[in-house]
C-alpha positions in Angstrom: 20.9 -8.9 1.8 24.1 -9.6 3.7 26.7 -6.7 4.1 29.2 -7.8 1.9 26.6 -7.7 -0.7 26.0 -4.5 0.1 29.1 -3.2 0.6 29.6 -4.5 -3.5 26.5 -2.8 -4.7 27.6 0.3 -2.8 31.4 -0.4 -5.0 29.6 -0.8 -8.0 27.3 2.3 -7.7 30.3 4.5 -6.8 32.6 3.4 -9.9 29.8 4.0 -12.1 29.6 7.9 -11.3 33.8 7.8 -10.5 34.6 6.1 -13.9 33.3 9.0 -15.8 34.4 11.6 -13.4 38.4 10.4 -13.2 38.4 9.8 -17.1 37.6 13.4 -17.8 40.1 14.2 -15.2 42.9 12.4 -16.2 42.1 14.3 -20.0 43.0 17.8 -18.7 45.4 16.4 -16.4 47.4 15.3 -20.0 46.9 19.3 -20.5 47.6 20.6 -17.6 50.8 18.8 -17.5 52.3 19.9 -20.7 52.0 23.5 -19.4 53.0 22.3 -15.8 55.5 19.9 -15.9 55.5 19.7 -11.6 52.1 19.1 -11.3 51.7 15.1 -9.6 48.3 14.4 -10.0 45.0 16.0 -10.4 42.1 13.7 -8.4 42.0 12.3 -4.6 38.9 9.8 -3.6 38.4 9.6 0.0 35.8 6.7 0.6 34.6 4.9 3.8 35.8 0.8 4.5 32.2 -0.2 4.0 31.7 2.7 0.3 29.0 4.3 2.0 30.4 8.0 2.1 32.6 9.0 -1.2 34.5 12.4 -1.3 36.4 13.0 -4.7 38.2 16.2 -5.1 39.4 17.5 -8.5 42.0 19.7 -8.5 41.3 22.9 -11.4 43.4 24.9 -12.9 43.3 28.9 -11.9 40.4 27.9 -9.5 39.0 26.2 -6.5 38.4 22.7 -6.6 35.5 20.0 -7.3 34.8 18.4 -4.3 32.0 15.7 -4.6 30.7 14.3 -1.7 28.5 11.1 -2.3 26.4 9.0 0.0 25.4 5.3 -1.0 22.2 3.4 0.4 21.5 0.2 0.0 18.2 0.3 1.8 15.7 -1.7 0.3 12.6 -1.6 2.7 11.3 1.7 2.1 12.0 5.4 0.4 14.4 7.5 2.7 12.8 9.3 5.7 13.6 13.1 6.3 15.1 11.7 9.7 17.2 9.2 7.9 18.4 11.4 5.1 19.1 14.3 7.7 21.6 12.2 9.3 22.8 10.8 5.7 23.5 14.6 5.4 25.2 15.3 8.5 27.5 12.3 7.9 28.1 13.8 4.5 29.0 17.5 5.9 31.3 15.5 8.7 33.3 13.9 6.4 33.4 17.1 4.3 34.4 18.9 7.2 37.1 16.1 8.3 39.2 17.5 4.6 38.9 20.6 5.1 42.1 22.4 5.9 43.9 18.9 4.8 42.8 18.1 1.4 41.4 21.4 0.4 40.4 25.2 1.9 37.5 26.5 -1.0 35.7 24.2 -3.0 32.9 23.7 -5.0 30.8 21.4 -3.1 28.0 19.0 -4.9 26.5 16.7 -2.3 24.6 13.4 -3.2 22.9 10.7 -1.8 21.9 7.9 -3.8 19.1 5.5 -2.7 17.4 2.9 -5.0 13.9 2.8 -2.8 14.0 6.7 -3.3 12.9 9.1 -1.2 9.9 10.4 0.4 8.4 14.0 -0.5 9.4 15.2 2.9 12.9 13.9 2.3 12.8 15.8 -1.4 11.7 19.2 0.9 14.6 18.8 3.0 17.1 17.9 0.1 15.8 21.3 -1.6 16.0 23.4 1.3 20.0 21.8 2.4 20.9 21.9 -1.3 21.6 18.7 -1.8 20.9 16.3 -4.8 19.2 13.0 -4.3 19.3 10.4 -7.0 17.1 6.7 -7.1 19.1 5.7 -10.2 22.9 6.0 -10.5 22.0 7.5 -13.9 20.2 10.7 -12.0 23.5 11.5 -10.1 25.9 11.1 -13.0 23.3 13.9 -14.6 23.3 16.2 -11.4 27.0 16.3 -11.7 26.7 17.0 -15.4 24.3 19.5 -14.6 26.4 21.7 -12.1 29.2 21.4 -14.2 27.9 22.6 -17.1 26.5 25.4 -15.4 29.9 26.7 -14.4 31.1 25.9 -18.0 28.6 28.0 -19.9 29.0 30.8 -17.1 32.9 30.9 -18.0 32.6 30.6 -21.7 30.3 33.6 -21.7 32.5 35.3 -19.8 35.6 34.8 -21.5 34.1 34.7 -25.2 35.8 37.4 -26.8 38.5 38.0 -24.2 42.2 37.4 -24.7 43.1 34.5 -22.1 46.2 32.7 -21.3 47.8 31.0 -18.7 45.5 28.6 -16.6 42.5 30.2 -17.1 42.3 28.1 -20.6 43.3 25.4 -19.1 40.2 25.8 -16.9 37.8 25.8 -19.5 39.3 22.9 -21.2 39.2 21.6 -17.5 35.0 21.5 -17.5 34.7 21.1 -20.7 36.4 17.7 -20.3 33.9 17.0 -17.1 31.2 17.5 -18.6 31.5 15.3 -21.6 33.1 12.5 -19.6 29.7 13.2 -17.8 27.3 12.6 -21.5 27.0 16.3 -21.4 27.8 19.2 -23.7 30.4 18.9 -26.7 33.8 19.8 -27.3 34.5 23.8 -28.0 38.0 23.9 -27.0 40.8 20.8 -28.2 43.5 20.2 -25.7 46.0 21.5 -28.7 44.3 25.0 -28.3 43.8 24.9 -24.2 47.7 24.3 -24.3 48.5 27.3 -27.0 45.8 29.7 -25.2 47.6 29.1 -22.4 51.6 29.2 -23.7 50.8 32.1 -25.7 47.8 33.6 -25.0 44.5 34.3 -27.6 41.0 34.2 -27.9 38.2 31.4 -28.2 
């Protein structure tokens, strides 16, 4: 395969987890704005000349943002080594490390790397151990995404169920909520009209 062709598969591997991502951004961004009327924009995508390395960061409302950092392989000769997908990682954390300060201070991190060949079981070890999801279909990292957003999701409906809440702290919710269906994930508890009342006037969900 010649590089330009891989430098398109890489493109076309990237939109297809972006796509999803931005469109539930651009939702609560619609929210957010009604009850911010200053706020610019909501999402930044940082990506390498050749797509290999990915960083988009979501700005949330009342919280840190969602920074997710994605590798893309095009390597078709074997399953990733743990030598090759240490330095996958490291290159990863660099570029991480390169926005920090800049782009953002906190964040929620999510680091993957996608490779089509997969990876070997010493690789998967490794991933576990550095935290980091690996995904042989594009389909596997839209659902690691989902998955660690939805986590956060249920964690702050629990905790707010019940509570009176206003001011960004709705918005937040609507925030993932938005995420994680643009992701397949979950279903709607909260519509943008209530995020935007919640956080006007305050109330309860």
């Amino acid at each position: 395969m010649h590089s330009l062709q891989r430098r398109q598969r890489r493109l076309e591997a990237v939109n297809q987890l972006l796509l999803p991502l931005l469109r539930g951004a651009r939702r609560y961004y619609t929210a957010w704005r009604l009850v911010n009327p200053l706020l610019t924009g909501v999402s930044r995508v940082d990506e390498s000349s050749d797509y290999t390395v990915t960083v988009v960061t979501l700005q949330l409302p009342a919280s840190s943002p969602l920074v997710v950092a994605l590798y893309t392989s095009t390597q078709e000769s074997r399953p990733i080594s743990p030598s090759q997908l240490q330095r996958r990682i490291r290159r990863l954390r660099s570029r991480v490390a390169s926005l920090r300060g800049k782009v953002f201070n906190r964040a929620d991190l999510v680091y993957i790397i996608y490779a089509p060949r997969g990876f070997t079981v010493g690789a998967r070890r490794m991933a576990r151990r550095e935290a980091v999801n690996l995904a042989s279909r594009i389909e596997d990292a839209i659902k690691a995404l989902a998955r660690f957003v939805g986590r956060r999701l249920a964690r702050l409906t629990e905790k707010l169920r019940g509570r009176r809440i206003w001011g960004e702290v709705p918005l937040l919710l609507y925030a993932l909520q938005e995420l994680t269906v643009s992701l397949g994930a979950g279903a709607r508890l909260v519509s943008r009209e209530l995020a935007v009342k919640l956080a006007e006037r305050g109330g309860t969900i």
